[in-house]
C-alpha positions in Angstrom: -54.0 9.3 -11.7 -53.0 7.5 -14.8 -51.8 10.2 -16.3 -49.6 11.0 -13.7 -48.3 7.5 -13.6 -47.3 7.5 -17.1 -45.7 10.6 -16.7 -43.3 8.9 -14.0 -42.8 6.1 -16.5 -38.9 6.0 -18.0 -39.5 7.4 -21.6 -36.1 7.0 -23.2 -32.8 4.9 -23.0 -31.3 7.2 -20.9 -33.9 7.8 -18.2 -34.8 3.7 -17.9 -31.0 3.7 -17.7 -30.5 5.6 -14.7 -34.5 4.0 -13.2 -33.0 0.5 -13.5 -29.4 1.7 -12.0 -31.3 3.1 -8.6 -33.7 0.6 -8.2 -30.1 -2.2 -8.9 -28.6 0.0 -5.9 -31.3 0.6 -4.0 -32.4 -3.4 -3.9 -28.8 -4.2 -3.3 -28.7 -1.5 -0.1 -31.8 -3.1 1.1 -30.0 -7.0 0.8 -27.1 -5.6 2.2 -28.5 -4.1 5.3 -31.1 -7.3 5.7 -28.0 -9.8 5.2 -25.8 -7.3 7.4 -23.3 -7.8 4.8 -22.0 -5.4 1.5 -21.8 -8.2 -1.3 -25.3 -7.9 -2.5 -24.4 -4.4 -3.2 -21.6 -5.8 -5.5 -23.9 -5.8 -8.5 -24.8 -2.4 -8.3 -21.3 -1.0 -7.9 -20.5 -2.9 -11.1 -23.2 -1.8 -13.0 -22.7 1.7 -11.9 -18.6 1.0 -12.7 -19.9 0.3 -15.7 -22.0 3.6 -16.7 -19.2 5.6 -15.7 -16.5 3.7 -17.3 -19.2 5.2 -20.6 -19.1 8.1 -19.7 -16.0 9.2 -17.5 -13.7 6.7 -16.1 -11.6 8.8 -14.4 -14.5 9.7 -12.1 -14.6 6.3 -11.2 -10.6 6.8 -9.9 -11.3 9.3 -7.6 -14.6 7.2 -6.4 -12.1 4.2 -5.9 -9.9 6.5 -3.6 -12.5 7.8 -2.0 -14.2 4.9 -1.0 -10.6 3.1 -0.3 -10.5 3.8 3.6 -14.0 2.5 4.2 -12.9 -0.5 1.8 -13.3 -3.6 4.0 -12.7 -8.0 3.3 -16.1 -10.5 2.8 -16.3 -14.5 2.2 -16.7 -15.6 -1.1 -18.0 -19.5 -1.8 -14.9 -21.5 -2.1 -13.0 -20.4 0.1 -12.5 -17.0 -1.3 -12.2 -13.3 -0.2 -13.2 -10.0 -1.5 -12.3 -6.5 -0.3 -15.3 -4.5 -0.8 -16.1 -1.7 -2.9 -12.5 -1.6 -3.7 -11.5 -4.3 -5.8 -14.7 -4.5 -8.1 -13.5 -0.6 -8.5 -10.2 -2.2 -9.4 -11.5 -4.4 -11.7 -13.5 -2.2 -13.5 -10.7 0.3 -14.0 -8.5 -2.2 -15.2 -11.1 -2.7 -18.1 -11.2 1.3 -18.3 -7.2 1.8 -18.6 -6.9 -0.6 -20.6 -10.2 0.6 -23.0 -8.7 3.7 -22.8 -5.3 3.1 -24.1 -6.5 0.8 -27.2 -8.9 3.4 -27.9 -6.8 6.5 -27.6 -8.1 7.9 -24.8 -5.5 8.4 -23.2 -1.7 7.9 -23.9 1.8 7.5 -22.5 4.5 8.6 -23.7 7.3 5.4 -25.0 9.7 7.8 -22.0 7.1 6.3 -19.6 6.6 3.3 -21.6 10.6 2.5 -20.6 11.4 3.8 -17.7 12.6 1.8 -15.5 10.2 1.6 -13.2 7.6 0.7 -15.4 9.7 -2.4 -16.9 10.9 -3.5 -13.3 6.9 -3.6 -12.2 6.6 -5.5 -15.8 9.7 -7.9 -15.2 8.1 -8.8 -11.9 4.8 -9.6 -13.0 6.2 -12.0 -15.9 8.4 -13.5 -13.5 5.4 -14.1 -10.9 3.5 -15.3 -13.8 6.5 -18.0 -14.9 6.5 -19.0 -11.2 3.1 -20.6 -11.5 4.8 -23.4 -13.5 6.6 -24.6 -10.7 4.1 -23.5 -8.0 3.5 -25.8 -5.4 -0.7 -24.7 -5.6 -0.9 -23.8 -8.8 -4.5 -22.1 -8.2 -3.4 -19.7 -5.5 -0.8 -18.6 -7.9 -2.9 -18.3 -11.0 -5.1 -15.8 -8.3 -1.9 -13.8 -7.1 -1.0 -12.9 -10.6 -4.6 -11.8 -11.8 -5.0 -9.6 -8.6 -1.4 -8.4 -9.5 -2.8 -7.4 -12.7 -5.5 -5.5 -11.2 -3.5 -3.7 -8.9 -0.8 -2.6 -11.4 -3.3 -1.2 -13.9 -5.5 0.8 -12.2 -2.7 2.4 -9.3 0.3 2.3 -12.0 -1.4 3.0 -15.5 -4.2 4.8 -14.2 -2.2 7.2 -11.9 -0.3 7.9 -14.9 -2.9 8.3 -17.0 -5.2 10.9 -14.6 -2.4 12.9 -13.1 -1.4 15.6 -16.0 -0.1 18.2 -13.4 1.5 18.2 -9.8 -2.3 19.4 -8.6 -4.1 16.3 -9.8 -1.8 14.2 -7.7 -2.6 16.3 -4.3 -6.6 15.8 -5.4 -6.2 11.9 -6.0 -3.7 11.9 -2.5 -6.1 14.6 -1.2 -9.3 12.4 -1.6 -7.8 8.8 0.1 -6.5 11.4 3.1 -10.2 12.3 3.4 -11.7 9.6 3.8 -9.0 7.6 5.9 -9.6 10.9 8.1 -13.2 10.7 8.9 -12.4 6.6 9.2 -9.8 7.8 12.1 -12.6 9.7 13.5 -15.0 6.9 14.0 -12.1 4.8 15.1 -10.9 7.4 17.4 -15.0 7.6 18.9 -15.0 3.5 19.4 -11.6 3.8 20.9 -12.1 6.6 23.7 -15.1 4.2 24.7 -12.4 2.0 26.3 -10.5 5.0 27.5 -7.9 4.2 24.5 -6.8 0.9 26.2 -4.1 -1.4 24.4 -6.3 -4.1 24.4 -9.4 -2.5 22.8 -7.6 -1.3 19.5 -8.2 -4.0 17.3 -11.7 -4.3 18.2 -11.9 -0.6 17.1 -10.5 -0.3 14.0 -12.8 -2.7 12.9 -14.6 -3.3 10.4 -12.6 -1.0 8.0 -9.4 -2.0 8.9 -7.9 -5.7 9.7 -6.3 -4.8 12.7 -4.4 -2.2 14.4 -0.9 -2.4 11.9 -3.2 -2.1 8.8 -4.7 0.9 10.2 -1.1 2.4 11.6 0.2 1.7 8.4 -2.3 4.0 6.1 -1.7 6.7 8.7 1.7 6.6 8.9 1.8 6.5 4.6 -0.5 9.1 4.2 1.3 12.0 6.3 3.9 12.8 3.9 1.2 13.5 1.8 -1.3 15.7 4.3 1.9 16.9 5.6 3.1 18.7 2.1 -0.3 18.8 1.0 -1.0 22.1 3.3 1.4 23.3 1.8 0.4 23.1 -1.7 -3.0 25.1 -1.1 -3.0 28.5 -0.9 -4.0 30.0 3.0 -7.8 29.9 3.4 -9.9 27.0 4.6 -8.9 24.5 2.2 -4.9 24.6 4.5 -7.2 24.4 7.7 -9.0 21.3 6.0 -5.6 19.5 5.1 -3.5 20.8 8.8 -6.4 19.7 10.5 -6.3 16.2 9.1 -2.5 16.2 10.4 -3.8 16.2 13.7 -5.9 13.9 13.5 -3.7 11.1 11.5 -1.0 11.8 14.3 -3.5 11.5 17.0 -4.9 8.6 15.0 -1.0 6.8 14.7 -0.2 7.2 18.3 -3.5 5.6 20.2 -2.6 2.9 17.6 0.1 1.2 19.4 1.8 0.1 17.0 5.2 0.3 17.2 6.8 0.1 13.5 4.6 2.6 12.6 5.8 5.3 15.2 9.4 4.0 14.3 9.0 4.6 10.7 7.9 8.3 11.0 11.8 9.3 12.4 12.9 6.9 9.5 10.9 9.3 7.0 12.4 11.9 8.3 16.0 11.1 8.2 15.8 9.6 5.4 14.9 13.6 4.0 18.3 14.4 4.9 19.6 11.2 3.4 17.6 12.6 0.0 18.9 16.1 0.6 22.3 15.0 0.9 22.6 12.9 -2.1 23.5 9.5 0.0 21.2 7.4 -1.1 23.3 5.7 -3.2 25.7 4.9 0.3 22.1 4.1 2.4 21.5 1.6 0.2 25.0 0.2 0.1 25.4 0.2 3.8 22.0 -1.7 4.1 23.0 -4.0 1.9 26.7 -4.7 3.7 24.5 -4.6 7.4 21.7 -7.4 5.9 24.4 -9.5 4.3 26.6 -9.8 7.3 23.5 -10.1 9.8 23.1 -13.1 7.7 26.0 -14.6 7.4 26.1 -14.4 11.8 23.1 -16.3 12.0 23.7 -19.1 9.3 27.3 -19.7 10.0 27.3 -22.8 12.3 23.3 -22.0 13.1 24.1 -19.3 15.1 20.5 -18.8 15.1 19.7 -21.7 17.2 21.3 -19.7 20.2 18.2 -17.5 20.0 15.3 -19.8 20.5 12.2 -17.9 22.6 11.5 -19.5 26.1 7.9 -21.0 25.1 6.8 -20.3 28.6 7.7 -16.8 29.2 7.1 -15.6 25.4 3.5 -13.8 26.0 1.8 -11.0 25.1 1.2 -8.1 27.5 -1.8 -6.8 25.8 -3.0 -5.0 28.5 0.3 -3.1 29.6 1.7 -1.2 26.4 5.0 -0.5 28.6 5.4 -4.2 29.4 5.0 -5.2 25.4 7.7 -2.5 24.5 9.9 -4.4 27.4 9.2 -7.7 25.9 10.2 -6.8 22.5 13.3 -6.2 23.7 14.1 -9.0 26.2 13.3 -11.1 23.1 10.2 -12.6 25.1 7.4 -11.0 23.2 4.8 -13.5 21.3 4.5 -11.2 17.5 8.2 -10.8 18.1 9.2 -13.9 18.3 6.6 -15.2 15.8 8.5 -13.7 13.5 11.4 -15.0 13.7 10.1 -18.7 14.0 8.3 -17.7 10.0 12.2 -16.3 9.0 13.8 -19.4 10.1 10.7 -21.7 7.8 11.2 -19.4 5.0 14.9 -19.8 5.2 14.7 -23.3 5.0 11.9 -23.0 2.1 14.7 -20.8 0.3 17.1 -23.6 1.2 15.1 -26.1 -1.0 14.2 -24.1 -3.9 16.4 -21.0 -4.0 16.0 -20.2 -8.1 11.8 -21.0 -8.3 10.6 -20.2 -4.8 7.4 -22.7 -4.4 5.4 -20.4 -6.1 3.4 -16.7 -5.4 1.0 -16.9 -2.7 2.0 -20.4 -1.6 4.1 -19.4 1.8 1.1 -20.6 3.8 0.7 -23.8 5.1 4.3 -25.0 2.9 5.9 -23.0 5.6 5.2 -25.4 8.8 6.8 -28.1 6.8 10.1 -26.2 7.4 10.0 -24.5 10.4 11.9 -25.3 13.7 9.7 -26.6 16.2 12.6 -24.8 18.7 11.4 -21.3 17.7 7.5 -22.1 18.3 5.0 -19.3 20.2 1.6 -20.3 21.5 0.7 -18.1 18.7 2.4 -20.5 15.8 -1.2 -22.2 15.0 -1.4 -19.5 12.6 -5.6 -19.2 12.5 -5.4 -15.7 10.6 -3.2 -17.5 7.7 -0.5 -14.6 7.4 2.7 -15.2 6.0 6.4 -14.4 6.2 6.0 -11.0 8.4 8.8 -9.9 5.9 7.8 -9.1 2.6 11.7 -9.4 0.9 11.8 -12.9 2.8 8.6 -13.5 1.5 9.8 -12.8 -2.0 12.7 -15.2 -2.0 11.0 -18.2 -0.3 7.7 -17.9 -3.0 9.5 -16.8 -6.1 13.3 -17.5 -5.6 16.0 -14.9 -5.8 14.9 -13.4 -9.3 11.9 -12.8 -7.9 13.7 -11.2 -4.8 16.3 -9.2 -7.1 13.9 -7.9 -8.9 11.5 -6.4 -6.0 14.9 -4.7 -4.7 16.0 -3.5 -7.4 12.5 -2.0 -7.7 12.8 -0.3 -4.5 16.3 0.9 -4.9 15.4 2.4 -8.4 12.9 3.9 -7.0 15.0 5.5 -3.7 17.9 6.3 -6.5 14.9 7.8 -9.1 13.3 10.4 -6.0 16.9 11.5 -5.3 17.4 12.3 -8.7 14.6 14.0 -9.5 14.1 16.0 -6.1 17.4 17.8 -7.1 16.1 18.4 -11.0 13.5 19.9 -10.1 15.0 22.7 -8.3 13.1 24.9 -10.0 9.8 23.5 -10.3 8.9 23.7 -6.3 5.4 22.2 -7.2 7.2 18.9 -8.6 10.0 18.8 -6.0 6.7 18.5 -3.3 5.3 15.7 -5.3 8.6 14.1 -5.3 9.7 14.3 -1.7 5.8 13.3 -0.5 6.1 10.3 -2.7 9.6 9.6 -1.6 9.0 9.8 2.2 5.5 7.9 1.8 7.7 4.3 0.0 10.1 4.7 2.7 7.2 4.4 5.4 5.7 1.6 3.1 9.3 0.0 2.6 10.4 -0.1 6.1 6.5 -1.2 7.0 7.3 -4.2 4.6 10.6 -5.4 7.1 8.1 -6.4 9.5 4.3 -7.4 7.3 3.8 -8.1 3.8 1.8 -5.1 2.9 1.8 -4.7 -0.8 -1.4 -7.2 -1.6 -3.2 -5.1 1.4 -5.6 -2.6 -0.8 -5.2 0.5 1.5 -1.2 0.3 1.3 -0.4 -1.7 -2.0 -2.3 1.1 -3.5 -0.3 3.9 -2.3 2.9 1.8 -3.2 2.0 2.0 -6.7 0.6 5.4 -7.1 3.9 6.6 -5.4 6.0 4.9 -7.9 4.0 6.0 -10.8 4.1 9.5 -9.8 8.1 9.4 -9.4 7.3 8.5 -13.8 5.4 11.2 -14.4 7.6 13.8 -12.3 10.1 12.5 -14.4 7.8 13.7 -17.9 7.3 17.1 -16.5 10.6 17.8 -15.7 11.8 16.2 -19.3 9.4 18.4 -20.6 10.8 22.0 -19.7 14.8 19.7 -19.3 16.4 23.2 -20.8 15.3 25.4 -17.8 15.7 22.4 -15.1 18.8 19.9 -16.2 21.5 23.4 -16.4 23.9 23.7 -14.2 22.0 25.5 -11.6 19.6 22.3 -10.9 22.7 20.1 -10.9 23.7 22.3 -7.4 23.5 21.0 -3.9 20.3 22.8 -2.7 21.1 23.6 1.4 18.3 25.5 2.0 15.2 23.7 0.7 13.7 22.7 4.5 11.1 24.9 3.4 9.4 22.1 2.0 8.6 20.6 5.0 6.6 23.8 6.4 3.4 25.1 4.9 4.0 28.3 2.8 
């Protein structure tokens, strides 16, 4: 019996290694499910972070994405929050990227270094970073900027870093897409409990998701991806795998309720022709002319103050989807309405302070100091702490116009850069799909981010990123063959390229 003991006994490094790692995960499983909670697994994750970072970080990508559906927020002492296996991932990339690139690991090219993406996303992080100098709380802005850091290394460096060839970026979109389908499937089960009922949804989504416009959102994102991404795979079981997570996304988006992200589907799609058509240059101008003007309406001689909710008959009909739809256009629905009481605060907060913003993260409470007691909802006390409802509004009133200019000129950059490059890579039909998924998913995110503030949300944020960083590296594969695809035949209007859109 000794002997056998002894013979079950760790005898080198690596196998105490890998004892003490199981037994770390397997007491942290046992706390987790005794304290029904997942931060005593926290040290486990890290540790095993950790051993993979030694051996092969990049594993530990794909784990992040794979785990980033089920990813869900915990309580921290202090007052603090955590979202749950995702950002110790995060963290533990970060320290990985950045490892990697001192070492030699891994490079980027100075192309990628400079493009303009890359220094915009740089720009805006120094700016955010100055802004804690005139913050109004200058710890929640110290936190803003170190999550910021996080965010950007892992979804912007990393992406950059692990995806060498159009397929890698279908595996790393390929893997989230899994796993926010099987999450869809459990919410889908909790839903049809309640007969899919309006007023069930956010109880169902739960606990993965927030509430029903985080979960709408991922959906929504993630089709342009599943929705090229069958046809990127040859026919066989693998197209059956990705078409059948269509289905269930769709199914997934419209039991939601949610209406911005039904809207911004028809956007995606329009804006392909917008793409095709090489008028994104003109989309962005007209949006521009259209926001400025709205504007100017409301300001001049508070034109605004003609639209001020009827407290008693602003409500929510959450039991009567066709009732909420009529609502939100009578101008009587409570989220509506809500909204537009936050905009009138954060114009006010832009009022004050329109250079320096009062500093990232700090729109809540300074906001109630501004707002107009006029535009009030029962809704206004505000328990869940969310901001602005507009993340460009939110932008100006924290961080002051350059912080506003610069997230713009992020966005159109990165509208102007997809154009460009979809039409480059006429030849390259496996980079054009990268291209026009990536393009199509930041118009969902961007016209999500009219109505929420989205890009600090780990599901969504991350896809921001990634999409942006792969619009980089599309551009380093096309520079890299730039005598076959920058002749005059790439340069061509390209009619007949709808093909993209179907599975081949």
């Amino acid at each position: 019996m000794r002997t056998w003991l002894l013979r079950l006994w760790p005898q080198d490094g690596p196998q105490r290694l890998f004892v003490g790692l199981f037994a770390l995960l397997l007491a942290g499983g046992a706390g987790a499910a005794l304290a029904e909670s997942p931060a005593p697994l926290v040290p486990g994750l890290l540790a095993l972070g950790l051993l993979v970072a030694f051996v092969e970080w990049r594993w530990l990508f794909y784990g992040l994405f794979a785990t980033l559906a089920f990813s869900r927020e915990i309580d921290l002492p202090g007052g603090l929050s955590m979202d749950v296996p995702s950002e110790p991932l995060m963290l533990a990339l970060t320290a990985c990227v950045w490892g990697a690139l001192l070492l030699g690991q891994g490079r980027l090219t100075a192309r990628e270094w400079r493009h303009p993406l890359v220094v915009l996303l740089a720009l805006m992080l120094l700016w955010s970073a100055a802004g804690i100098y005139f913050s109004v709380d200058t710890t929640k802005s110290v936190k803003y900027v170190l999550a910021k850091v996080w965010y950007l290394t892992p979804f912007v460096l990393g992406t950059l870093l692990v995806v060498r060839r159009p397929a890698d970026a279908w595996r790393v979109l390929g893997v989230y897409a899994a796993g926010a389908t099987v999450a869809t499937l459990y919410v889908v089960a909790r839903h049809a409990a309640y007969r899919f009922s309006f007023d069930t949804i956010n109880f169902a989504v739960r606990p993965f998701f927030r509430n029903h416009v985080t979960y709408a959102t991922v959906l929504a994102l993630l089709l342009p991806f599943v929705l090229l991404g069958a046809g990127a795979v040859r026919p066989g079981w693998a197209r059956r795998v990705w078409q059948a997570s269509v289905v269930v996304l769709l199914f997934g988006l419209f039991t939601s309720y949610t209406r911005a992200s039904m809207l911004a589907l028809p956007v995606a799609g329009l804006y392909y022709w917008v793409l095709r058509w090489r008028l994104t240059w003109a989309l962005l101008l007209a949006l521009a002319l259209g926001v400025g003007g709205t504007v100017f309406y409301f300001a001049h001689d508070s034109t605004f103050m003609l639209y001020t909710p009827d407290y008693d008959k602003t409500t929510f009909n959450g039991h009567d989807f066709g009732k909420h739809l009529e609502a939100t256009y009578k101008l009587q629905d409570a989220s509506g309405m809500e909204r537009v009481y936050r905009w009138v605060a954060a114009a006010h907060m832009v009022a004050e302070k329109p250079w320096v913003g009062s500093g990232p993260a700090t729109f809540y409470p300074e906001y109630k100091r501004h707002a107009v007691s006029s535009f009030r909802t029962y809704v206004s006390g505000n328990p869940e702490k969310s901001t602005a409802h507009n993340y460009f509004l939110l932008q100006l009133a924290e961080q002051g116009i350059p912080g506003f200019a610069l997230f713009v000129a992020l966005v159109g950059a990165a509208l102007l850069a997809a154009e460009r490059l979809y039409h480059r890579a006429a030849r390259r039909p496996e980079v054009r799909r990268v291209v026009l998924a990536a393009a199509l998913s930041l118009v969902v995110i961007v016209f999500h981010l009219t109505l929420n503030e989205l890009v600090e949300v780990d599901k969504i944020g991350s896809v921001f990123f990634v999409c942006l960083a792969l619009l980089v590296r599309a551009n380093s594969w096309l520079a890299e063959d730039s005598g076959a695809n920058d002749g005059p035949e790439s340069r061509r209007a390209e009619p007949r390229d709808a093909s993209l859109l179907q599975p081949q």
